[in-house]
VOTOR-760325 format. One record per residue (C-alpha): residue number from 1; residue in three letters; z, x, y. Coordinates in Angstrom, 1 decimal. Each point is the difference from the previous one (the first is absolute). Last residue first. Layout:
<site nr="NUM" rest="ala" w="Z" u="X" v="Y"/>
...
//
This chain:
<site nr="288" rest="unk" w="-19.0" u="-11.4" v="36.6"/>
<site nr="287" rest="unk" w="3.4" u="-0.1" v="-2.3"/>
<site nr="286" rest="unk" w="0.1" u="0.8" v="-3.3"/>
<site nr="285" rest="unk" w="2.8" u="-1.3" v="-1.8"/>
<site nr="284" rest="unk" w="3.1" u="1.9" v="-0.9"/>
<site nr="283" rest="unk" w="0.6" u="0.6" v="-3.3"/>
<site nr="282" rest="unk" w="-1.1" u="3.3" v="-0.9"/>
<site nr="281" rest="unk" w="-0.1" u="1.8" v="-3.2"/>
<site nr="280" rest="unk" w="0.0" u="3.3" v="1.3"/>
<site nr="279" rest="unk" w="0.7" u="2.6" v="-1.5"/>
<site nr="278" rest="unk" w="1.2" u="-2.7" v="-2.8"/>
<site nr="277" rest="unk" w="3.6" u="-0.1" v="0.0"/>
<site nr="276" rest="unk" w="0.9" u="-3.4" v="-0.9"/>
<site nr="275" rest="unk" w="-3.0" u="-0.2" v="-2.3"/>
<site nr="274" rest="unk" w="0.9" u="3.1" v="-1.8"/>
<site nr="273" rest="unk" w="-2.0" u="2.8" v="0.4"/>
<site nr="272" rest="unk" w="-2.2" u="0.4" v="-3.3"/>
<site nr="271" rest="unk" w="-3.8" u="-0.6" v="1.2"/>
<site nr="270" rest="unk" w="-0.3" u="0.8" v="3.5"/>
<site nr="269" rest="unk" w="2.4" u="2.9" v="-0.9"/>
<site nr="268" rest="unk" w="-2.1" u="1.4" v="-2.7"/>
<site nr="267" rest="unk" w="-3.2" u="-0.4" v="1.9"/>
<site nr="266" rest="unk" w="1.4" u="2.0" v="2.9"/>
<site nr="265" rest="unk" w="1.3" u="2.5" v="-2.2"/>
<site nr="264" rest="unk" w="-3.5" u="0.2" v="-1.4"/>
<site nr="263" rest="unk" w="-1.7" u="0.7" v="3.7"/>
<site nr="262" rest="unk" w="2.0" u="2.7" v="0.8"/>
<site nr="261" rest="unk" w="-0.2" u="1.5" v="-3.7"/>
<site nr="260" rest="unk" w="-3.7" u="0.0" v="0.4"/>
<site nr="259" rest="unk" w="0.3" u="1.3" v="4.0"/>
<site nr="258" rest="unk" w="2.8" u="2.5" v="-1.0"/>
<site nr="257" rest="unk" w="-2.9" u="1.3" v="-2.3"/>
<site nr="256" rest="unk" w="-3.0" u="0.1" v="2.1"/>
<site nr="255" rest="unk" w="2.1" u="2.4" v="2.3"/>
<site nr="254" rest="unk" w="0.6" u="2.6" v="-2.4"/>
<site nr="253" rest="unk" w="-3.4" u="-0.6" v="-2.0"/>
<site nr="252" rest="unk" w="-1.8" u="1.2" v="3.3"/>
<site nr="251" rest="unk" w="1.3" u="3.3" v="-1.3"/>
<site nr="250" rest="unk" w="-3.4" u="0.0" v="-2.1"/>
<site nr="249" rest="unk" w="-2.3" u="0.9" v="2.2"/>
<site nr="248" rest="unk" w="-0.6" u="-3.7" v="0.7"/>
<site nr="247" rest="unk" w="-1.4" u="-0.8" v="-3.0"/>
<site nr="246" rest="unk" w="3.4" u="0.3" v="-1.3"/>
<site nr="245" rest="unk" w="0.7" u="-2.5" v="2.1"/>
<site nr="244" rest="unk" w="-2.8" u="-1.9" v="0.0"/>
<site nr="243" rest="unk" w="1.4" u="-0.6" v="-3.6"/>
<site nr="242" rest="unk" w="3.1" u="-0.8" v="0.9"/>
<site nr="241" rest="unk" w="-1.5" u="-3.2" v="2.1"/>
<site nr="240" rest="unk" w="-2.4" u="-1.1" v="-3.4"/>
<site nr="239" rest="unk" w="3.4" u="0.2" v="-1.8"/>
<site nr="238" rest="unk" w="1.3" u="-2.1" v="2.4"/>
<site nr="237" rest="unk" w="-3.1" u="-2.3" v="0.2"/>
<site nr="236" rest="unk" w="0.3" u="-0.5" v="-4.2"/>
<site nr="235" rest="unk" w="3.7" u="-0.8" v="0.2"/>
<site nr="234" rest="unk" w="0.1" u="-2.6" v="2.4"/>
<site nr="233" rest="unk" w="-3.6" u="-1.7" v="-2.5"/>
<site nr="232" rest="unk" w="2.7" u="0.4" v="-2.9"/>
<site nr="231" rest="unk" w="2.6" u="-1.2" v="2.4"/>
<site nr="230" rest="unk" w="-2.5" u="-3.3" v="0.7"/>
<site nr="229" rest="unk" w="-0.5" u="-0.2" v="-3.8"/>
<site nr="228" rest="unk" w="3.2" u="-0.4" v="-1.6"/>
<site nr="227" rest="unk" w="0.8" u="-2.7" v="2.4"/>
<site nr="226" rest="unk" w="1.9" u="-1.7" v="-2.3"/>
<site nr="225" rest="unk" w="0.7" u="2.9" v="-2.2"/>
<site nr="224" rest="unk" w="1.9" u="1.7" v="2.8"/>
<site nr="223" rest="unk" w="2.9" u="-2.8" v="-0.3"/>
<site nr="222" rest="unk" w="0.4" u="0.6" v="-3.6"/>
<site nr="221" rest="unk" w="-0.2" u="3.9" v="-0.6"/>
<site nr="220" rest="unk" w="1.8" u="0.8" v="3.1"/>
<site nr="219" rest="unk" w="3.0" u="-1.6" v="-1.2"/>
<site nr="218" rest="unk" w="-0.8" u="1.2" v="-3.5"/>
<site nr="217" rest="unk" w="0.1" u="3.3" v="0.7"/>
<site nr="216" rest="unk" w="3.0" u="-0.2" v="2.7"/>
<site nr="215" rest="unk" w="2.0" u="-1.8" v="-3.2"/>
<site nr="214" rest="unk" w="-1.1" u="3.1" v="-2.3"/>
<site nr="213" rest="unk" w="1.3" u="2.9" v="2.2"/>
<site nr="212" rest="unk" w="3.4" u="-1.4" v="1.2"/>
<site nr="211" rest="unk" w="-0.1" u="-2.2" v="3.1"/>
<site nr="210" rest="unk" w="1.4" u="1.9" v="3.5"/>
<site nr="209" rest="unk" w="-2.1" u="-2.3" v="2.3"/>
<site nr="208" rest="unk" w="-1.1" u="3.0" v="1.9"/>
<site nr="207" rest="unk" w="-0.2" u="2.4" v="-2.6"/>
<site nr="206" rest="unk" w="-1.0" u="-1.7" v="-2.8"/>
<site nr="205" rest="unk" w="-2.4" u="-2.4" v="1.6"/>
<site nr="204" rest="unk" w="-1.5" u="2.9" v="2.4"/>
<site nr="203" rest="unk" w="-0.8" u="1.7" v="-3.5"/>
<site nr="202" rest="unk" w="-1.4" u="-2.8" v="-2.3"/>
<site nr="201" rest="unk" w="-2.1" u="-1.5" v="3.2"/>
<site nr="200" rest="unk" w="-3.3" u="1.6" v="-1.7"/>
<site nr="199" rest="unk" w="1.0" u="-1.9" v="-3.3"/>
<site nr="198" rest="unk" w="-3.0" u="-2.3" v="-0.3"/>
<site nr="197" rest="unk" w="-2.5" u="2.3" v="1.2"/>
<site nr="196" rest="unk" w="0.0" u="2.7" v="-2.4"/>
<site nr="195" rest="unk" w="1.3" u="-2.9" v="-2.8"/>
<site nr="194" rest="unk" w="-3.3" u="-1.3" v="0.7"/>
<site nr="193" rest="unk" w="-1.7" u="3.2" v="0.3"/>
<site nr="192" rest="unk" w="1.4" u="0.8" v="-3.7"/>
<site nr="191" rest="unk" w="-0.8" u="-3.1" v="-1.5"/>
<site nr="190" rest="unk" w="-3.7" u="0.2" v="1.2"/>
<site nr="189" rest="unk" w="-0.6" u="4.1" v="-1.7"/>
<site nr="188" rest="unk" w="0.2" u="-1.3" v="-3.4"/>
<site nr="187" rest="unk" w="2.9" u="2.1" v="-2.1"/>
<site nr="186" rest="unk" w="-0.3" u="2.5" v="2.1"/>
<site nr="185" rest="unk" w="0.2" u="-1.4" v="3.0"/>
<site nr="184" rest="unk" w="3.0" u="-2.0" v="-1.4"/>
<site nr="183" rest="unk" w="1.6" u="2.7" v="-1.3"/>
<site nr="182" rest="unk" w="0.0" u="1.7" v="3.3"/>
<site nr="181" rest="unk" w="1.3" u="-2.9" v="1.7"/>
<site nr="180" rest="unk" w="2.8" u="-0.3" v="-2.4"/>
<site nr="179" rest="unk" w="0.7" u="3.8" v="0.8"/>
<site nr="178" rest="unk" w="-0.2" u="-0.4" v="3.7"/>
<site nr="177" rest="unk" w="2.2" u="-2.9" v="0.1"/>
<site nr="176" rest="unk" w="2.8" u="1.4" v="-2.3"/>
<site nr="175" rest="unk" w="0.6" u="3.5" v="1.6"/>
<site nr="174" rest="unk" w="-0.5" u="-1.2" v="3.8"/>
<site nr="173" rest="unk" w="2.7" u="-3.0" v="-0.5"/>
<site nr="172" rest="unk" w="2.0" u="2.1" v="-2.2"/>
<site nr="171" rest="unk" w="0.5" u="2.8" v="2.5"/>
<site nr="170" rest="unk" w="0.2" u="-2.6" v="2.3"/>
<site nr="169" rest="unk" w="2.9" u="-1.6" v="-1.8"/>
<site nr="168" rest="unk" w="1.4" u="3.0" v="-0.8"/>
<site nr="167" rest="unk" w="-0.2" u="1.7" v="3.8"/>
<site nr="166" rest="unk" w="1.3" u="-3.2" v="2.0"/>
<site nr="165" rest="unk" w="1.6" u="0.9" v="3.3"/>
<site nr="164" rest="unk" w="0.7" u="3.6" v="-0.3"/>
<site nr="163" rest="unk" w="-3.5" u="1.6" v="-1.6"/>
<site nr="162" rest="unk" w="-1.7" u="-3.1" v="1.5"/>
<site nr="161" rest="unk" w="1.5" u="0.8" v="3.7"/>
<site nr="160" rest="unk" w="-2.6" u="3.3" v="0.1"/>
<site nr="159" rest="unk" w="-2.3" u="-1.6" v="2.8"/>
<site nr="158" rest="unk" w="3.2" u="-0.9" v="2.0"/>
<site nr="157" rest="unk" w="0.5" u="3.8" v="0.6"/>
<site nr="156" rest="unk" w="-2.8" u="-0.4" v="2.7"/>
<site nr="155" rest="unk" w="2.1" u="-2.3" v="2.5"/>
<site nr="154" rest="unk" w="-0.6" u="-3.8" v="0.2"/>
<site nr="153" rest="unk" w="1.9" u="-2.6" v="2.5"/>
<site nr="152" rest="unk" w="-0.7" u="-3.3" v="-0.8"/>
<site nr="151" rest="unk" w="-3.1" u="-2.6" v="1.0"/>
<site nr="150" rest="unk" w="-0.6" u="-1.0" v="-3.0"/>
<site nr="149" rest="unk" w="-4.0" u="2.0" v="-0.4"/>
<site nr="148" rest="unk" w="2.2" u="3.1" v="0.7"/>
<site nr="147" rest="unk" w="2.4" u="-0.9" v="-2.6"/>
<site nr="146" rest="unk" w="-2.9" u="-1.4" v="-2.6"/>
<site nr="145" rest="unk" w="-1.5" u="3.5" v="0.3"/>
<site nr="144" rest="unk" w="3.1" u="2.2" v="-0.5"/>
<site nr="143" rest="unk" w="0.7" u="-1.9" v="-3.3"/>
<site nr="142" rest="unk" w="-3.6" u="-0.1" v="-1.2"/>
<site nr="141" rest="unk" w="0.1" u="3.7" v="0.3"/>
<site nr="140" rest="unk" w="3.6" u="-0.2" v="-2.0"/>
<site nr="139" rest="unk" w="-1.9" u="-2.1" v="-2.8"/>
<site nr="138" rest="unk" w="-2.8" u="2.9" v="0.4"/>
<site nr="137" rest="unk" w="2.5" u="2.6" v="-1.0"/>
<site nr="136" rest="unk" w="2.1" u="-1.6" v="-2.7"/>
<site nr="135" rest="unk" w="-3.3" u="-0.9" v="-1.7"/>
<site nr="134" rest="unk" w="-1.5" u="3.0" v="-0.2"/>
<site nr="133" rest="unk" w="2.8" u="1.4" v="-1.1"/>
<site nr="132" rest="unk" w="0.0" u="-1.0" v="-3.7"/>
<site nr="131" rest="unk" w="-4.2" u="0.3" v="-0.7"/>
<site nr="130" rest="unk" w="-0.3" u="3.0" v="2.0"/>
<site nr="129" rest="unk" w="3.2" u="1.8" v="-1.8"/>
<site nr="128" rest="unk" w="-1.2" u="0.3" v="-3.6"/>
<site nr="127" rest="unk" w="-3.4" u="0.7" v="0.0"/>
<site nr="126" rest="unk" w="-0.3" u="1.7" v="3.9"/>
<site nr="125" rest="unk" w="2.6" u="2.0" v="-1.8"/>
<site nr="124" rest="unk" w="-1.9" u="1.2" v="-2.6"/>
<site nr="123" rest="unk" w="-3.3" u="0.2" v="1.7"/>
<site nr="122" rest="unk" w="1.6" u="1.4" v="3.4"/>
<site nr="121" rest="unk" w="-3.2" u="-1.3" v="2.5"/>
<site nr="120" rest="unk" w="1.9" u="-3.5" v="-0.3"/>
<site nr="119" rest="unk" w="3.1" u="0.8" v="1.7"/>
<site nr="118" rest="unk" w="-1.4" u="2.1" v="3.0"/>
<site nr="117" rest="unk" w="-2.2" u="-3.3" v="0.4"/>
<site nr="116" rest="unk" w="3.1" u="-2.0" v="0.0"/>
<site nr="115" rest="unk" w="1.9" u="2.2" v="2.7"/>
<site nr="114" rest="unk" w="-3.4" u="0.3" v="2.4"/>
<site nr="113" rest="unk" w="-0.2" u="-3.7" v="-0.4"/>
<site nr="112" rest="unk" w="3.3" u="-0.6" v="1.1"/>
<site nr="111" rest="unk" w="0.3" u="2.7" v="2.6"/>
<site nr="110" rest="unk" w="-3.4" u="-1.5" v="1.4"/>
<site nr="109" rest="unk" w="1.1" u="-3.4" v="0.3"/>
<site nr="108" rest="unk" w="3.3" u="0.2" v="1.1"/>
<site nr="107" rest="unk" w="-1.7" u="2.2" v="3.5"/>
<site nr="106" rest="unk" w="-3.3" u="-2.8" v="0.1"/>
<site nr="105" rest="unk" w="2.9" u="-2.5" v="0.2"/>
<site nr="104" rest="unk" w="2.7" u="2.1" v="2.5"/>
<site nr="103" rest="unk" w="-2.9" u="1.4" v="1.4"/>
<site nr="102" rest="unk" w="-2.0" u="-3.4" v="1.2"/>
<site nr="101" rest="unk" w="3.3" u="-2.6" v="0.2"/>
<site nr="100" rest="unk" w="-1.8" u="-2.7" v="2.1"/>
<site nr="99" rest="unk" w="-4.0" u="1.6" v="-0.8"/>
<site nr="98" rest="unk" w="1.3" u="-0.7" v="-3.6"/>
<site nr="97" rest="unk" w="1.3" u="-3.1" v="0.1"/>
<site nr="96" rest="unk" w="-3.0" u="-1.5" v="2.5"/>
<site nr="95" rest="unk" w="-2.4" u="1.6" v="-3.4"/>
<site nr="94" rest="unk" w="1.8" u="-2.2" v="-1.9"/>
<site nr="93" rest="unk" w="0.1" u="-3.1" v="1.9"/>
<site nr="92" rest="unk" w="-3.8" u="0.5" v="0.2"/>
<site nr="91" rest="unk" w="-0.3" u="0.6" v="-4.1"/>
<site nr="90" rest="unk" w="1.7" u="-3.5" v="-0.3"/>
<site nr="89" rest="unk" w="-2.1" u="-1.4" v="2.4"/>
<site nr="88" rest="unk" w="-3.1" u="0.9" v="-1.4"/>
<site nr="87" rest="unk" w="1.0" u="-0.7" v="-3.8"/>
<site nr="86" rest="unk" w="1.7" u="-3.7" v="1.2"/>
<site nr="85" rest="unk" w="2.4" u="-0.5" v="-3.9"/>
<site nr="84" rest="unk" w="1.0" u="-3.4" v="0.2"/>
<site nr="83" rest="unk" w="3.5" u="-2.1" v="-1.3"/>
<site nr="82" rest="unk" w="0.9" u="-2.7" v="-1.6"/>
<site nr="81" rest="unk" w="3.5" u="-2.7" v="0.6"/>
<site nr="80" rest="unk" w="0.4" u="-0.6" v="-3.3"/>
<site nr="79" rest="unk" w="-1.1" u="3.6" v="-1.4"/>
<site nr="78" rest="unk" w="2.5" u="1.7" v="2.0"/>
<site nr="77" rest="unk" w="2.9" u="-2.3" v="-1.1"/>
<site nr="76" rest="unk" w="-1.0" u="-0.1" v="-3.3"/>
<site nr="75" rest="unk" w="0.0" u="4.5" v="0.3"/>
<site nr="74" rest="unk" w="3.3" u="-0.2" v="1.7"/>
<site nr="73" rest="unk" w="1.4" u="-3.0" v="-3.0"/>
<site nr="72" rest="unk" w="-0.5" u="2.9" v="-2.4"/>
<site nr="71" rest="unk" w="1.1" u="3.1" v="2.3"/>
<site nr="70" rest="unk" w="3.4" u="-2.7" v="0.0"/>
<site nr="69" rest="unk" w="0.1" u="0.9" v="-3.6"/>
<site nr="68" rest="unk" w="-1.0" u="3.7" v="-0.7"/>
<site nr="67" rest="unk" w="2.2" u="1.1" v="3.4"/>
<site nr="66" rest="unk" w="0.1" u="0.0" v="3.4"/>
<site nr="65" rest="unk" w="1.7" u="2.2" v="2.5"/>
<site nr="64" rest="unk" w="0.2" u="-1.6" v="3.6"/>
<site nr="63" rest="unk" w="-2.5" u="1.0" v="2.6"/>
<site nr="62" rest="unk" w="1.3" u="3.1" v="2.5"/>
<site nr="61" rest="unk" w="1.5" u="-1.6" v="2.8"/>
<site nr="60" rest="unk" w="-3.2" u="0.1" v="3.5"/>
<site nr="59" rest="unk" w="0.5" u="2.9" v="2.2"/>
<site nr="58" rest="unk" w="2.5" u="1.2" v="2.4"/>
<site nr="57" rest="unk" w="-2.3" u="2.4" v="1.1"/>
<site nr="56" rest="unk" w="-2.9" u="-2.6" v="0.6"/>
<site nr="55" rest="unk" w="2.3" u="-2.4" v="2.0"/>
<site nr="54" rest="unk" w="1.3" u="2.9" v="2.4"/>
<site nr="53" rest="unk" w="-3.7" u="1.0" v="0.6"/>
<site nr="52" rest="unk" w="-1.2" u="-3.6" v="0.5"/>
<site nr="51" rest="unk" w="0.6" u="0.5" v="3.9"/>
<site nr="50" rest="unk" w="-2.3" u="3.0" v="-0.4"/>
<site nr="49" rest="unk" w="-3.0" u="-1.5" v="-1.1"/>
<site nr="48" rest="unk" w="-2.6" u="2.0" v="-1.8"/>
<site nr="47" rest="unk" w="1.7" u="-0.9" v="-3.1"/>
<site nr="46" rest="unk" w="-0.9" u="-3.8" v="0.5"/>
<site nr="45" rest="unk" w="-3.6" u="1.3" v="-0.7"/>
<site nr="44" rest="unk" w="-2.8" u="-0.7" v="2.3"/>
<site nr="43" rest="unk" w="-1.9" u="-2.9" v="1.1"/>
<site nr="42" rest="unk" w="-2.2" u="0.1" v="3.6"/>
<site nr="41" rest="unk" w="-0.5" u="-3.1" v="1.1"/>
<site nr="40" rest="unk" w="2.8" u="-0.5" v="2.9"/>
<site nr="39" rest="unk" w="0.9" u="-3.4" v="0.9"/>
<site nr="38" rest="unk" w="3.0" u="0.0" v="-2.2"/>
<site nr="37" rest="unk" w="1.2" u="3.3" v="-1.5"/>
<site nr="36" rest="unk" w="-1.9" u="1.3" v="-2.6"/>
<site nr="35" rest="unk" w="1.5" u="0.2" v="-4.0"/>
<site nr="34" rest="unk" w="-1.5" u="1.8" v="-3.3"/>
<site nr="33" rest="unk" w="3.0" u="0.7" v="-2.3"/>
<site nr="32" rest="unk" w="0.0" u="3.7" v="-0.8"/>
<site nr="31" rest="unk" w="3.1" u="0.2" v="0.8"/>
<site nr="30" rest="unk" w="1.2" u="-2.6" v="-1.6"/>
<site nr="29" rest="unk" w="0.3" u="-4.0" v="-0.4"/>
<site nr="28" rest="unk" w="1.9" u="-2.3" v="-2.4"/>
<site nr="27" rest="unk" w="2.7" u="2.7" v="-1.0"/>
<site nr="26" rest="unk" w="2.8" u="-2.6" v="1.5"/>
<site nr="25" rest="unk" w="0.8" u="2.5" v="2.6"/>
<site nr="24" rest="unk" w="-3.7" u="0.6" v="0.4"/>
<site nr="23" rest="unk" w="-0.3" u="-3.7" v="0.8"/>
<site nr="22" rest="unk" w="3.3" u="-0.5" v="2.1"/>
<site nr="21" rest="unk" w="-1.8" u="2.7" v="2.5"/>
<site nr="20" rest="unk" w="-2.8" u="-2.3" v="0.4"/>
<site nr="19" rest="unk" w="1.8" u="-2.3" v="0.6"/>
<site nr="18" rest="unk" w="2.2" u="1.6" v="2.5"/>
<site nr="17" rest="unk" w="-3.7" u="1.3" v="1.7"/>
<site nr="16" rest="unk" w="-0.7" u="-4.0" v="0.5"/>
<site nr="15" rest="unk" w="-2.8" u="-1.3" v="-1.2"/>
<site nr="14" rest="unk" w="-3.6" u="-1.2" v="0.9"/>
<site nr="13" rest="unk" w="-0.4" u="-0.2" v="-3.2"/>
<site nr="12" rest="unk" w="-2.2" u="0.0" v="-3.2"/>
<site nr="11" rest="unk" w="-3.0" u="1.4" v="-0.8"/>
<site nr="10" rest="unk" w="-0.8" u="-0.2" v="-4.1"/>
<site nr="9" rest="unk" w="-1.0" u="3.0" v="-2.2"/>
<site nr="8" rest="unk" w="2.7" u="-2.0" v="-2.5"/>
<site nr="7" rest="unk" w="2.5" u="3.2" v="0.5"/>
<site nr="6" rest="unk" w="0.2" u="-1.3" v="3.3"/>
<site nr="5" rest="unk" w="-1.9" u="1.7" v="2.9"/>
<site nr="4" rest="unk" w="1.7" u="-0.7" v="3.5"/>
<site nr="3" rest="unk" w="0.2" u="-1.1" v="3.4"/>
<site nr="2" rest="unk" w="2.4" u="0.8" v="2.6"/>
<site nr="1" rest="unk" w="2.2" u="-0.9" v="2.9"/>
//
């Protein structure tokens, strides 16, 4: 028998193994699920138990494909039932993502940033092809990220899927956002950080959702504007963690960054999963 940590941040259990095993099949918990078997006190990840090996392969099915008008009723949905943004816990989960998967995440992260830096030291093409593939790469970062945080099997190519999964849209996605943000920090400096923080889901919502540029936009638009300020507060203690990173002779960056995206996919998913397959969204009650 054992107890676990819903989605909620709730104990619930004792239950059995089978259950938890119909929970990852469902997609409700993962592998980075926080679990203890009964009468013990130490917690640790369901991934660190090998009769939820099989499980965890198999996986949870990928969500269903949404588009502009059932994104609509998504983002009621969300906002019906509300949400909160925890800054410390979401910055733990991330950091228990990336100590879980340490050189596959710090590995993704490096090539990636390495490959957009090379970009943007090229003035002319750092002009043209910054802006139109930075997008396509960080939605496939968010890709790999929200696997691992799922529960399913990962491998390094995964960080590229944006170039076959959904390279227009998050072309688009990353062309259009950052240039209406820039026009709005220019314009007035406010508009642009809200629209900064209001579309920081735009990527993950395009590639993981499959919605075309403007529809993830506005998805994350509307139900981030709620709490507008507890991401911008997120937000602020990330960049305060990639900043210790470079402080930390610099290639400290490379494993403050998986912790940042670590802790966003988490946020994302918290937020977006369906109700049905919330990782997890627990029913059973607790039992003492």
């Amino acid at each position: 028998m054992y107890r676990i940590i819903g989605g909620d941040g709730k104990e619930y259990g004792p239950v059995s193994a089978d259950q938890v095993r119909q929970w990852i099949k469902e997609g409700r918990a993962s592998g980075q699920t926080r679990i203890r078997p009964d009468g013990t006190e130490q917690w640790q990840t369901v991934s660190a138990f090998a009769e939820f090996a099989d499980a965890l392969a198999a996986g949870a099915p990928p969500p269903p494909a949404l588009n502009a008008v059932n994104a609509e009723q998504l983002a009621t949905d969300i906002l019906a039932r509300g949400y909160q943004i925890e800054i410390g816990s979401c910055i733990s989960r991330g950091w228990e993502l990336t100590k879980a998967h340490f050189w596959l995440v710090v590995g993704v992260c490096l090539v990636t940033g390495l490959i957009q830096g090379a970009i943007a030291a090229i003035p002319i093409l750092g002009a043209v092809a910054g802006p139109l593939l930075g997008g396509v790469i960080n939605g496939g970062v968010y890709y790999l990220f929200l696997k691992l945080k799922r529960g399913q099997p990962a491998t390094f190519g995964d960080a590229f899927a944006g170039f076959s999964l959904a390279f227009v849209p998050l072309m688009l996605a990353g062309l259009v956002s950052s240039l209406l943000t820039g026009v709005g920090l220019l314009l007035c400096i406010l508009p642009g950080i809200y629209l900064a923080v209001a579309w920081v889901f735009t990527l993950p919502l395009v590639i993981d959702k499959k919605l075309d540029f403007w529809a993830a936009m506005e998805l994350s638009r509307k139900v981030i504007t709620r709490n507008w300020w507890q991401m911008f507060g997120l937000l602020i203690v990330c960049f305060l963690v990639m900043l210790l990173g470079v402080l930390a002779l610099v290639v400290g960056v490379f494993v403050a960054m998986p912790v940042v995206v670590g802790a966003l996919a988490h946020v994302y998913d918290d937020i977006f999963a369906e109700p049905d397959a919330a990782a997890p969204s627990l029913q059973t009650p607790t039992t003492t």
